[in-house]
C-alpha positions in Angstrom: -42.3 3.0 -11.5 -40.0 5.5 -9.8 -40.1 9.5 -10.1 -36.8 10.8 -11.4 -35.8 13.1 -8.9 -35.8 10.0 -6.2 -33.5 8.2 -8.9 -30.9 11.1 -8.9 -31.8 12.8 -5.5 -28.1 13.9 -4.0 -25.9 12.9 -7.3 -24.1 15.7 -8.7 -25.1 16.3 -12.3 -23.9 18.9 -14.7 -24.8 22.5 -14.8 -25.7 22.4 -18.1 -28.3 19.8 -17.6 -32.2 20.1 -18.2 -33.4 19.4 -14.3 -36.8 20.8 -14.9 -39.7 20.3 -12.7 -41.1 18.2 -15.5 -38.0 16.7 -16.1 -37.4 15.3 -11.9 -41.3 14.3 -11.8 -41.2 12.1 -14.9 -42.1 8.7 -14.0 -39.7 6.1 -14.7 -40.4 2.6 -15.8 -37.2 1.5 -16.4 -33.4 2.0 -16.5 -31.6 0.7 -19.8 -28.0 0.9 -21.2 -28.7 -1.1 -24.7 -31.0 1.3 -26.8 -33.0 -1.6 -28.0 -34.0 -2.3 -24.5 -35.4 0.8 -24.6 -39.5 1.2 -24.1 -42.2 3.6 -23.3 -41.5 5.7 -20.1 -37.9 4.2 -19.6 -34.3 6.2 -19.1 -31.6 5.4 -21.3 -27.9 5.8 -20.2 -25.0 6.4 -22.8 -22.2 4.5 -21.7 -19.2 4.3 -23.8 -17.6 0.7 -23.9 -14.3 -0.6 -24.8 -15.3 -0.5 -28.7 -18.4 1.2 -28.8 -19.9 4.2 -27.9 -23.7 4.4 -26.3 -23.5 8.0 -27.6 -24.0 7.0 -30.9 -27.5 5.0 -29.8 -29.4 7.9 -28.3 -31.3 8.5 -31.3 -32.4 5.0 -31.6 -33.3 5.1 -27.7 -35.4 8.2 -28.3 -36.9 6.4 -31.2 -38.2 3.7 -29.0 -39.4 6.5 -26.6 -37.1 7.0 -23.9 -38.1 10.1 -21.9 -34.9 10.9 -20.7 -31.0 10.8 -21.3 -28.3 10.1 -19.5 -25.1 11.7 -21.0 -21.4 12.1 -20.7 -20.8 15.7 -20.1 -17.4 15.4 -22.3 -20.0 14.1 -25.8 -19.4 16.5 -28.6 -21.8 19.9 -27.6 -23.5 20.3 -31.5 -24.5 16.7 -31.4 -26.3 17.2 -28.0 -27.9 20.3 -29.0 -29.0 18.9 -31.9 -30.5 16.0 -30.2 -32.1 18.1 -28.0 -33.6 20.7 -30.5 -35.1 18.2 -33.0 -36.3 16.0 -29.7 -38.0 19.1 -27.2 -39.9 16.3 -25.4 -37.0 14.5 -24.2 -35.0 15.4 -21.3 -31.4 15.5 -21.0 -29.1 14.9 -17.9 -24.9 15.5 -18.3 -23.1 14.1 -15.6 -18.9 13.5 -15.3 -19.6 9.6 -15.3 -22.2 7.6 -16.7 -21.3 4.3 -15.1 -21.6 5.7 -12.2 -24.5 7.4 -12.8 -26.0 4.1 -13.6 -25.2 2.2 -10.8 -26.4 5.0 -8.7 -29.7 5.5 -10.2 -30.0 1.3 -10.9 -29.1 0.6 -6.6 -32.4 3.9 -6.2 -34.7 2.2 -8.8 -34.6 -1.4 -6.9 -34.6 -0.1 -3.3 -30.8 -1.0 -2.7 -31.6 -4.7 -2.2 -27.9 -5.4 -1.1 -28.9 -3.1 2.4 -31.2 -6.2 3.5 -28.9 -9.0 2.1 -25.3 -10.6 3.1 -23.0 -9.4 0.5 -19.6 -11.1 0.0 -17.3 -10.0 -3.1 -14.4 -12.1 -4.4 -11.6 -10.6 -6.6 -8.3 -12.0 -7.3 -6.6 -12.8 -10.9 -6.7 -16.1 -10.0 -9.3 -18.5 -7.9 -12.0 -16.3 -7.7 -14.9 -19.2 -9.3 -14.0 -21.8 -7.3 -14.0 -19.8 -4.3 -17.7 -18.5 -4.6 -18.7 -22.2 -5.5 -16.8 -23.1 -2.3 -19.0 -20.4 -0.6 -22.1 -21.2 -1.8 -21.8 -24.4 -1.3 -20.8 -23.6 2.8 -23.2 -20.9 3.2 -26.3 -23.8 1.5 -24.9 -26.6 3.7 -25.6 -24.2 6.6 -29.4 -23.1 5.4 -28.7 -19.9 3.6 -30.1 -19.7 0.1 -27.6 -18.1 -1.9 -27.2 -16.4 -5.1 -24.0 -16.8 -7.1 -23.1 -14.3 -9.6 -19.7 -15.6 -11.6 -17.4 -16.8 -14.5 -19.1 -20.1 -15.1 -23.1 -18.8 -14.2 -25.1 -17.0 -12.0 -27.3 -18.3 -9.8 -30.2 -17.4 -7.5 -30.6 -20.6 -5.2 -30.7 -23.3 -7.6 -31.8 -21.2 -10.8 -29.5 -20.3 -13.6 -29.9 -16.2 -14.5 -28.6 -15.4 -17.9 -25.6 -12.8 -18.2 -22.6 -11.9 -20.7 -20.0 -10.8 -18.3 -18.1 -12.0 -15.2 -19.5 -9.3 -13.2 -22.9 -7.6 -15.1 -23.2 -4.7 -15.5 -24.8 -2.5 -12.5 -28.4 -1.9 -13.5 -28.4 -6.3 -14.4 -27.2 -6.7 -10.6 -29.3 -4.6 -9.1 -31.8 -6.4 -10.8 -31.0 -9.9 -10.0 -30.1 -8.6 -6.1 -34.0 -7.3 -6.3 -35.2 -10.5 -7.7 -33.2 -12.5 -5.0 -34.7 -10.7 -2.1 -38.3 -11.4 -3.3 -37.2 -15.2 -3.7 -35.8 -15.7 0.2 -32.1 -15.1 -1.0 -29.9 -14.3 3.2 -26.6 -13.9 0.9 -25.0 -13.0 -2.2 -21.8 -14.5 -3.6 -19.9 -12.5 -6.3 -17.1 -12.6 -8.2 -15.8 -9.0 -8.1 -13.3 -8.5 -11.5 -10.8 -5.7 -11.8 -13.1 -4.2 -14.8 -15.9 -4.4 -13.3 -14.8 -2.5 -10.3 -13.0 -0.4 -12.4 -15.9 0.4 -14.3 -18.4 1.0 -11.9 -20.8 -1.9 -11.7 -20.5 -3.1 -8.5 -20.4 0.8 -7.3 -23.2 1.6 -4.6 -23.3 -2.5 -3.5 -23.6 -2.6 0.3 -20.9 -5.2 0.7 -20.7 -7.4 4.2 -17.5 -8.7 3.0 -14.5 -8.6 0.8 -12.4 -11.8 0.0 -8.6 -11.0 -2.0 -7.2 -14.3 -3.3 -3.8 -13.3 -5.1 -2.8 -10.8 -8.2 -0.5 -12.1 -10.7 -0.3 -10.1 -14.2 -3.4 -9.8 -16.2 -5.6 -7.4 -18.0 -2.5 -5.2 -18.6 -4.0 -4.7 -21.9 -6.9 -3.1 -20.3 -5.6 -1.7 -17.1 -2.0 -0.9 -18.6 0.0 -1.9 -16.0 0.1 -3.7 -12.3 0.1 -0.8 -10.3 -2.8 0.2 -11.8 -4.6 -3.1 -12.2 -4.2 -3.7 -7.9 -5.6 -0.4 -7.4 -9.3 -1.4 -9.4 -8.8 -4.4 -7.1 -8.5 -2.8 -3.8 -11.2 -1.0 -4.4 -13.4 -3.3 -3.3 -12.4 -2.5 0.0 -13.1 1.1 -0.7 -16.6 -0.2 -1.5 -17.0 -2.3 1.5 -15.4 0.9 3.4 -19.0 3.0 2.2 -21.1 0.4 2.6 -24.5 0.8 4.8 -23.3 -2.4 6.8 -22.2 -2.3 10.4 -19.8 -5.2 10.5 -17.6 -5.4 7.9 -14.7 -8.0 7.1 -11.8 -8.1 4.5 -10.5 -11.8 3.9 -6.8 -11.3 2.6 -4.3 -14.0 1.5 -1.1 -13.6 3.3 0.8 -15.8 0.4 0.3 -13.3 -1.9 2.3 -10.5 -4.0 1.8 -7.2 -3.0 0.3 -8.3 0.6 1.8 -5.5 2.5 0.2 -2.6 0.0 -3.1 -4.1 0.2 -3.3 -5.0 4.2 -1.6 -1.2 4.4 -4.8 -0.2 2.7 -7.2 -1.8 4.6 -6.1 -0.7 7.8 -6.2 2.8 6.4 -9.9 2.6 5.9 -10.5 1.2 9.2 -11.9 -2.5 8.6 -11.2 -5.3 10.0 -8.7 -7.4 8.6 -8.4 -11.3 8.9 -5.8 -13.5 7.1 -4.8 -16.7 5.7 -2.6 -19.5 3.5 0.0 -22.0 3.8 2.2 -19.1 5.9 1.5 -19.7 9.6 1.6 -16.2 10.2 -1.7 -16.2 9.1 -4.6 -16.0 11.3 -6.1 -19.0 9.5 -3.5 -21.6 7.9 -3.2 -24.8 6.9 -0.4 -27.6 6.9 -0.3 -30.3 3.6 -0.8 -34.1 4.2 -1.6 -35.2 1.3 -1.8 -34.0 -2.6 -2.9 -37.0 -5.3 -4.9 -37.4 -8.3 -8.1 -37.9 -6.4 -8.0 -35.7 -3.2 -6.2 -32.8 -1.4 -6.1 -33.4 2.2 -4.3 -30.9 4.7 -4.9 -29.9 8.4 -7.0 -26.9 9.2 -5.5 -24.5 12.2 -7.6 -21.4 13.5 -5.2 -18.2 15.4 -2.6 -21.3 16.4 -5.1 -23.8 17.0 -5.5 -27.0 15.1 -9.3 -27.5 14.4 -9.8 -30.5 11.9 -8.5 -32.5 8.9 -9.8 -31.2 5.1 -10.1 -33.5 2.9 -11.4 -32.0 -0.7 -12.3 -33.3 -3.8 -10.5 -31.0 -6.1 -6.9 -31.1 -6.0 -3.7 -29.0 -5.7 -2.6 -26.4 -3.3 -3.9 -23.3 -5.1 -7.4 -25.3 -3.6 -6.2 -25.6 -0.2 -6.0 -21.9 -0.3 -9.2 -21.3 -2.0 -11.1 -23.0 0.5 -9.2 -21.7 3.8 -10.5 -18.1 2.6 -13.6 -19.8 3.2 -13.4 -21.6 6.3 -11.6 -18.1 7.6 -15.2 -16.6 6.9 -17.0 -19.8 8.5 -15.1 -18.9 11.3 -15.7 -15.4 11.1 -19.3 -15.7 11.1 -19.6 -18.6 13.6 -21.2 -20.9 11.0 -20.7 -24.7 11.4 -17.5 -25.8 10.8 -18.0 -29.5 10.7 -21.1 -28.7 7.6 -19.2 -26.7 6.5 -16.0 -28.9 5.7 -18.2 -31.7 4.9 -19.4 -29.3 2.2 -16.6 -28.4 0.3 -15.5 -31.7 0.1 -18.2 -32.6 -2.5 -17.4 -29.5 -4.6 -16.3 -30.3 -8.0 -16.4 -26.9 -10.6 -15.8 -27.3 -13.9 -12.7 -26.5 -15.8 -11.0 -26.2 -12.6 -8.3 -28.6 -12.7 -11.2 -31.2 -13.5 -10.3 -34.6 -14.1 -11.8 -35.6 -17.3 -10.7 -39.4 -17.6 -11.5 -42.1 -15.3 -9.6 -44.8 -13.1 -9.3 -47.6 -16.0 -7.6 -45.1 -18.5 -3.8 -45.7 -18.3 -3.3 -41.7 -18.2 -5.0 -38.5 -16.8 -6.6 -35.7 -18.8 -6.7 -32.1 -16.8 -9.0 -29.9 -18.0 -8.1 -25.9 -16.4 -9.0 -22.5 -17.3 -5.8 -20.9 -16.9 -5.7 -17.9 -19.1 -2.8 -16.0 -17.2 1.4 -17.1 -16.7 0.8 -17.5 -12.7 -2.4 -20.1 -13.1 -0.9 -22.2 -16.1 2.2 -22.7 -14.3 0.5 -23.7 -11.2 -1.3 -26.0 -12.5 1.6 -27.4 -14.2 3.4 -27.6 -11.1 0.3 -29.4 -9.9 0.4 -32.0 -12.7 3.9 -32.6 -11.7 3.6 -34.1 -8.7 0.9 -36.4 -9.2 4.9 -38.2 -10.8 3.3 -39.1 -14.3 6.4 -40.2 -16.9 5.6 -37.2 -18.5 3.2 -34.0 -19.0 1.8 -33.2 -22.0 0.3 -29.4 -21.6 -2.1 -28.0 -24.6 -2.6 -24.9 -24.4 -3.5 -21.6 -26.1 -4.0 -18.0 -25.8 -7.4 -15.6 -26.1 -7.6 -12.9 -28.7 -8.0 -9.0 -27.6 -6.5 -9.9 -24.3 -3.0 -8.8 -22.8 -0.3 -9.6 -25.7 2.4 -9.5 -23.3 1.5 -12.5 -21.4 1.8 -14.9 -24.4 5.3 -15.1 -25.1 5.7 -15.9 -21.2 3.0 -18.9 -21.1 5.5 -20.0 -24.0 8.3 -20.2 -21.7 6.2 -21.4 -18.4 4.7 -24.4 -21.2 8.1 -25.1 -21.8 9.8 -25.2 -18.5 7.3 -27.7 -17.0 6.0 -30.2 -19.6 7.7 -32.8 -21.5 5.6 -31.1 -24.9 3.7 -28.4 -25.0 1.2 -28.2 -27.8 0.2 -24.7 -29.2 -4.1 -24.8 -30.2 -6.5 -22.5 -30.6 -8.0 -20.2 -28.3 -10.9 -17.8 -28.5 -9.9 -15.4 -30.9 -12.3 -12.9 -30.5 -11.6 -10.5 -33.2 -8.2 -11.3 -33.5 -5.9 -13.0 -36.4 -5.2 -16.2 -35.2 -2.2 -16.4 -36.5 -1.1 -13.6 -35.3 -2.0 -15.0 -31.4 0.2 -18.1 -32.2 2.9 -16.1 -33.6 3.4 -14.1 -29.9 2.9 -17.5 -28.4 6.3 -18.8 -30.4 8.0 -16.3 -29.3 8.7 -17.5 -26.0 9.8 -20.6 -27.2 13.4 -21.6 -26.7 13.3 -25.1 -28.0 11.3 -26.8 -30.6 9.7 -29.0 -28.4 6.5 -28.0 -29.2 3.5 -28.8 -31.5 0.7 -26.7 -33.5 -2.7 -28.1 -33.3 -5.2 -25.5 -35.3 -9.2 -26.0 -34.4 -11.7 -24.1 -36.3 -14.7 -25.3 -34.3 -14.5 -27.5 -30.9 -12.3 -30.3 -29.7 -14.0 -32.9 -28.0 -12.7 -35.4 -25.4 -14.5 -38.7 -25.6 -14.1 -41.1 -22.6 
């Protein structure tokens, strides 16, 4: 249990909060977001999500005795007062932002675990999985226990933690950081997204590192549009710019779009900058030998120098790049270069360009999680030159998610398979034939196909 005044000690709250004596020495058992977390002795914060409002849960939160409340100072004033007059034992706390606030008061309540851990973020649109599984997999090979917190699962060591999101929310991560350093955990390997930067959970992290694969459109339906979207991403180097760490790195692909604002942006802050790709520009670069359908080979060259053949078991370029943001923090960190490439060569993840069939099948079956124009046609491109007679791409697009990228996976679909058939994505709340409709748009021919799934489609080898 913590006292409340060493939860909110130096955060600015609003004037017309109740910071009573009694109010900063309540004893605080716990810090929840979801009211029916809620339990004796425990501080609830109102959050307000994309299509729900923790506002309207406060009562419920007070019902299962919550001693004090964490508000948005913009909530309707009536509905607070009349919280707070028909509820005189509870205290209440306005401040401007309630994320924030929670991943403030969340990094206090666990002792800011990430201070005494290796912290490495990952954002990109694309790429981001694989590369923390590419990490983990280095930093394990080189006798760090490691906790992975991603798309796929989250990790600590070799235990799988339950979560809903990409990135939990801050109070979940602050809890899993604190349950990594009573386990051993030396580093942490997240996947940083734009939303979750841009709404405040990974706020108040002491980052060691910061890793920027590539941004291609995406989440313009939540960010509104790619100005906006690059800035949530750069602000993980804002983060890694506050953090408590002495050394600090930022890991940058040279290949990217927009490469020029974001190393601008770095340098502004003052960190130290690294680069890599397939440009030999970069301080860490690599040349192609080989691209098939069972490896990805290419040779490995360090500020010039040439240091050793890759060979890795997932395939096409976007890979090669993946894992040269890693080996450009191997050889940041002086870890073991030869483990360490010996490592990613066993990496497989799943749904990541994953070969699904086997040698004796007289075709190959892809399976790829590309949910944005850049990835699918990559992985297209990809497909290509393994020269098959022909590529077949199915594909589909998720409900409540950027409308404007549908039409163009149409085209993309189009342009680089022989047929493209349209299924069924995750709908979400969405009409789903209202997702396939946008879809069709962007076809220009009819070579194309419907395939509607209710449930699951299973592939049987």
């Amino acid at each position: 249990m913590k006292k409340f005044n060493t939860l909110i000690k130096n955060y600015k709250v609003s004037k017309e909060s109740q910071l009573t004596k009694e109010c900063l020495n309540t004893e605080i058992k716990g810090i929840a977001y979801n009211s029916r977390l809620i339990k004796k002795n425990y501080l609830f914060v109102a959050i307000k999500g994309l299509k729900d409002d923790g506002h309207k849960y406060i009562e419920s939160a007070i019902n299962n005795k919550a001693s004090i409340i964490i508000y948005d100072n913009t909530a309707d004033k009536e509905f607070i007062k009349q919280l707070q007059d028909n509820h005189k034992d509870v205290h209440f706390v306005a401040v401007k932002n309630p994320r924030e606030c929670l991943a403030y008061i969340s990094a206090k309540f666990f002792d800011e675990p990430t201070k005494k851990i290796n912290t490495i973020g990952i954002t990109g649109t694309n790429g981001k999985t694989t590369t923390t599984y590419l990490l983990k997999s280095v930093l394990e090979a080189n006798k760090n226990k490691t906790t992975l917190i991603g798309t796929i699962k989250n990790m600590i060591g070799k235990t799988e933690i339950k979560t809903n999101l990409t990135t939990p929310e801050s109070i979940d991560l602050e809890s899993i950081f604190d349950k990594s350093l009573k386990k051993g955990v030396s580093h942490i390997v997240m996947e940083s997204s734009s939303q979750a930067l841009a709404m405040n959970r990974c706020d108040y992290l002491n980052y060691d590192t910061a890793i920027f694969t590539n941004i291609t459109e995406d989440h313009l339906d939540y960010h509104g549009d790619m100005q906006t979207y690059l800035k949530a991403k750069l602000k993980l180097f804002s983060l890694l710019k506050e953090s408590s760490k002495k050394k600090k790195l930022a890991i940058v692909n040279i290949d990217t779009d927009n490469f020029k604002q974001i190393s601008n942006h770095i340098k502004k802050l003052g960190i130290k900058m690294v680069t890599y790709g397939i440009n030999e520009k970069a301080d860490y670069y690599g040349k192609v030998i080989s691209l098939n359908s069972k490896n990805t080979e290419y040779e490995f060259y360090a500020k010039g120098k040439f240091i050793s053949k890759v060979k890795l078991s997932m395939l096409g370029r976007f890979n090669i790049l993946n894992s040269l943001s890693i080996l450009a923090y191997v050889c940041e960190n002086k870890l073991n270069i030869e483990k360490s490439i010996k490592a990613m060569r066993k990496v497989q993840v799943a749904g990541r360009f994953e070969i699904v069939t086997k040698e004796k099948h007289p075709f190959i079956v892809a399976v790829d999680y590309s949910h944005t124009p850049d990835s699918l046609e990559n992985i297209l491109v990809e497909a290509k030159k393994l020269n098959p007679n022909r590529v077949i791409a199915v594909f589909g697009c998720g409900g409540d998610r950027d409308r404007k990228k549908r039409p163009i996976m149409a085209e993309i679909a189009e342009k680089y398979s022989d047929i493209a058939i349209l299924t069924t994505d995750n709908q979400r709340t969405e009409d789903i034939n209202q997702i396939m409709s946008d879809i069709e748009k962007g076809f220009k021919n009819n070579n194309y196909k419907k395939l509607l799934i209710e449930k699951k489609l299973y592939l049987k080898q």
